[in-house]
C-alpha positions in Angstrom: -59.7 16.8 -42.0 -60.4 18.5 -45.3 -62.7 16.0 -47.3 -62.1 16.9 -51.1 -63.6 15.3 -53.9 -62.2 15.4 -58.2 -63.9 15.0 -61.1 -61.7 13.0 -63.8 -59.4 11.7 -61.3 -58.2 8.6 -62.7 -55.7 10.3 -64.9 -53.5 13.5 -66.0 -54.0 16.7 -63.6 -56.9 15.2 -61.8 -54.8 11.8 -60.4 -51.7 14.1 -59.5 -53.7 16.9 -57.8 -55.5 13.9 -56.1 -51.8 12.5 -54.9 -50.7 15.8 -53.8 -53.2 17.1 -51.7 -53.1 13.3 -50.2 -49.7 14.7 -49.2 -51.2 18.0 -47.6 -53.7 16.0 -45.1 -56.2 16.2 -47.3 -59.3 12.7 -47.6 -59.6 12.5 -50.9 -62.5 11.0 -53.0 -61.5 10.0 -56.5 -64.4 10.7 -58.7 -64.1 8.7 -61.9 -66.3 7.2 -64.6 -64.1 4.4 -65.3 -64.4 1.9 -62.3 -61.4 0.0 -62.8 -59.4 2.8 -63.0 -60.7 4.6 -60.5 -60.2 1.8 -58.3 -56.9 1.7 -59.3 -55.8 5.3 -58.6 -57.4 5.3 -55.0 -55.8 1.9 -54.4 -52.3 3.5 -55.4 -52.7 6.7 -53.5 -54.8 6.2 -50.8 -58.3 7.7 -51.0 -61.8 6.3 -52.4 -63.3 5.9 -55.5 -66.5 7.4 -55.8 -68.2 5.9 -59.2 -69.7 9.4 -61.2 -70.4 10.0 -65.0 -70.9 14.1 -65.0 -72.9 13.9 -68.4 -75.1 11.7 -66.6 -77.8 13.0 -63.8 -78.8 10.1 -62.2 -74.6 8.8 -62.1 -73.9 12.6 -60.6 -76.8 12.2 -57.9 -75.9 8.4 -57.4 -72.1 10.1 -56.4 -73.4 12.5 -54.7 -75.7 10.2 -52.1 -72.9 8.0 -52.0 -70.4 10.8 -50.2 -73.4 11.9 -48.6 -73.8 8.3 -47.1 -70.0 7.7 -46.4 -68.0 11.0 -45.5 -71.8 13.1 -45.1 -69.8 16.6 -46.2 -67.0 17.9 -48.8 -64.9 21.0 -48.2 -63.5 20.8 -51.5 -65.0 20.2 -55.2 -62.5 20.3 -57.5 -64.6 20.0 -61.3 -61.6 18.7 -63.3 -63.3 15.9 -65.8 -63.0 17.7 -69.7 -62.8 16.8 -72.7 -60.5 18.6 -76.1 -62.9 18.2 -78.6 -62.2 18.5 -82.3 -58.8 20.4 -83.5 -58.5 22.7 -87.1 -60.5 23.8 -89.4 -64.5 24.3 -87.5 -66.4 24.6 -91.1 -67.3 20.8 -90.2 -67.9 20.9 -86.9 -72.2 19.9 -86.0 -74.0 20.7 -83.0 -73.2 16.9 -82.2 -69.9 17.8 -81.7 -70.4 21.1 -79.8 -72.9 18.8 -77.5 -70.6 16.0 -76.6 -67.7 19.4 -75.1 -69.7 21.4 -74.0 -71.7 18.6 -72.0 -69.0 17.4 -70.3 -66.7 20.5 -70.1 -69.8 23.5 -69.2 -73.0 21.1 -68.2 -71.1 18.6 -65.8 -69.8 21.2 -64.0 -73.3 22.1 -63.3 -74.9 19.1 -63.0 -71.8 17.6 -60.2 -72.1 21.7 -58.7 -75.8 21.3 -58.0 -75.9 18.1 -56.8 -73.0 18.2 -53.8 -74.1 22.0 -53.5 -75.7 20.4 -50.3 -72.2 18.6 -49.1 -70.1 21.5 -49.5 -73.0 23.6 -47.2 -72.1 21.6 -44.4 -68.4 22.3 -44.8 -67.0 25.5 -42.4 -64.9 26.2 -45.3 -66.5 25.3 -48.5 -64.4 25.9 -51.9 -65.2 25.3 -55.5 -63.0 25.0 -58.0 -63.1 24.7 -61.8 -60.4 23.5 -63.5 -60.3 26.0 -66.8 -57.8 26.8 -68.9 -56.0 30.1 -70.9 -57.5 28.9 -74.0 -60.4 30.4 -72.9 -58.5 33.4 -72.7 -59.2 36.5 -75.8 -56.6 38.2 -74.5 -54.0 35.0 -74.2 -55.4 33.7 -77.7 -55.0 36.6 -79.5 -51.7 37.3 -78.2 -48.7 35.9 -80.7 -46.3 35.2 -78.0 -48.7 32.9 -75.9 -49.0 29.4 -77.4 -52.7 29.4 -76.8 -52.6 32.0 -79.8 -51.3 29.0 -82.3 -54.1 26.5 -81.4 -57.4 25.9 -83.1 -60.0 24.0 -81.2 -63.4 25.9 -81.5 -65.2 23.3 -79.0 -62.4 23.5 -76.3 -61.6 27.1 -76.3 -65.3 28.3 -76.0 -66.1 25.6 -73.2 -63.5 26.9 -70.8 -64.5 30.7 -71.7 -68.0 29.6 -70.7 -66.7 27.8 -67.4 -64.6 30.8 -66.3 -68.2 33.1 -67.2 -70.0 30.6 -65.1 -67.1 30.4 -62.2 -68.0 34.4 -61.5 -71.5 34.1 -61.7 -71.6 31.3 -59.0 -69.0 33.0 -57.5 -71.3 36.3 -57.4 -74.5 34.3 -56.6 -73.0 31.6 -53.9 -73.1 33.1 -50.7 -70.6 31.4 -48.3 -69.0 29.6 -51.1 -65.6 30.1 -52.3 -65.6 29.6 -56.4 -62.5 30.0 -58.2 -61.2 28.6 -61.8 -57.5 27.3 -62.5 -55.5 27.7 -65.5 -53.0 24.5 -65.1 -51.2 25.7 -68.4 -49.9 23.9 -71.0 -49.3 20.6 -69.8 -48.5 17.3 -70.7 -51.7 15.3 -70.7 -53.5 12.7 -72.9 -55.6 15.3 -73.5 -53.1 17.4 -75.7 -51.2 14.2 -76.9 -48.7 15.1 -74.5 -47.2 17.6 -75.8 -47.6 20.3 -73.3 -43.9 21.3 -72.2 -45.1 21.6 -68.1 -45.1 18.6 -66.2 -48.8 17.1 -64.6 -46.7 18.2 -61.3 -46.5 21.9 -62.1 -49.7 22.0 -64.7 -51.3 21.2 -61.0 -49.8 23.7 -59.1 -52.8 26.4 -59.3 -55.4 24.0 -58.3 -53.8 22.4 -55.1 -52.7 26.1 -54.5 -56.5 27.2 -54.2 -57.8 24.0 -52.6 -54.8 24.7 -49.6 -55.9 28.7 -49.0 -56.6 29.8 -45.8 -60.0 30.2 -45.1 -61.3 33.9 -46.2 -59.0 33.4 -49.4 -61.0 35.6 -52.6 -63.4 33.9 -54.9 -64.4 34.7 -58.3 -60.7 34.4 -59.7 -58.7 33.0 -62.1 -55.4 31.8 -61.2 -52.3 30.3 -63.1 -49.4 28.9 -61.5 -47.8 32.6 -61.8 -50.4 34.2 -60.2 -53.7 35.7 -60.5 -55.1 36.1 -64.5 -57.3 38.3 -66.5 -59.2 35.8 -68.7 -60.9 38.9 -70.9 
């Protein structure tokens, strides 16, 4: 049984990627900061709510001792928690602001990485993946005909080009460890207001797609719902 735990899972792309790879056989662990909610979401689909705060070290190690303690591995770590940031004009925008995206969007991934880095070594198949997006993208932001090229959010764009960066470099430097990021597209979320024109259904399709590969599957990548990306 593939044991995989989410980030964020409470809501949006994380609660429907939990749900469908519930479907696929998966034993899913709904990490979520908010208890009752999280408790909710496992209640309605079937898995666990693991309590975890990824700007928080000692809530991140307290999650991670917990699965230890429960399920003692994960095959699957699926960093999904973000936040958008500020939108417009940046001539206002403070460190403050930079710190509270960047620490949940580029830091928790490390922090919740490092600390189930030991779970997912005990896994025959362990995969990472980091749930990014084409806003990260030069190439997709500077192109006219993408919609990520009519969007300005300085906080949000430059996290997820960080997290893609960092999803190579552990990819490189992870030995045994498959690391991949997902671009779930422009989807409907609280997160944009819900105004992406994809559904949570297909804005999820990347991510259950690389949490399902057959073992040997390539790492360092960055996949879409279309296919495999450049993010330069």
């Amino acid at each position: 049984m593939t044991i995989t735990f989410i980030t964020g899972a409470n809501k949006g792309l994380g609660r429907e990627t939990a749900r469908r790879l519930i479907e696929h056989g998966h034993t899913v662990l709904v990490g979520a900061r908010d208890r009752e909610r999280g408790e909710e979401t496992a209640a309605a689909l079937g898995a666990r709510h693991v309590p975890i705060d990824v700007t928080d070290d000692a809530s991140v190690a307290a999650a991670a001792a917990n699965v230890a303690a429960r399920e003692g591995r994960i095959d699957v770590l699926i960093n999904n928690a973000g936040v958008h940031g500020p939108v417009g004009d940046p001539g206002d925008l403070t460190a403050a602001d930079a710190f509270a995206v960047l620490d949940v969007n580029v830091l928790g991934v490390v922090r919740t990485t490092t600390a189930f880095l030991p779970l997912l070594r005990r896994s025959a198949d362990p995969v990472v993946i980091n749930v990014s997006s084409g806003m990260g993208s030069l190439a997709l932001t500077h192109d006219p005909d993408r919609p990520e090229s009519h969007v300005v959010a300085p906080l949000y764009t430059s996290s997820k080009a960080a997290l893609t960066m960092l999803t190579t470099q552990y990819a490189k430097g992870l030995d045994g460890i498959r690391v991949n990021a997902a671009d779930p597209g422009y989807t409907a979320t609280d997160l944009n207001g819900h105004s992406g024109p994809q559904t949570v259904t297909e804005g999820t399709d990347a991510i259950v797609a690389l949490a399902t590969e057959e073992p040997g599957a390539g790492t360092g990548r960055f996949v879409s719902r279309h296919g495999e990306i450049a993010w330069s």
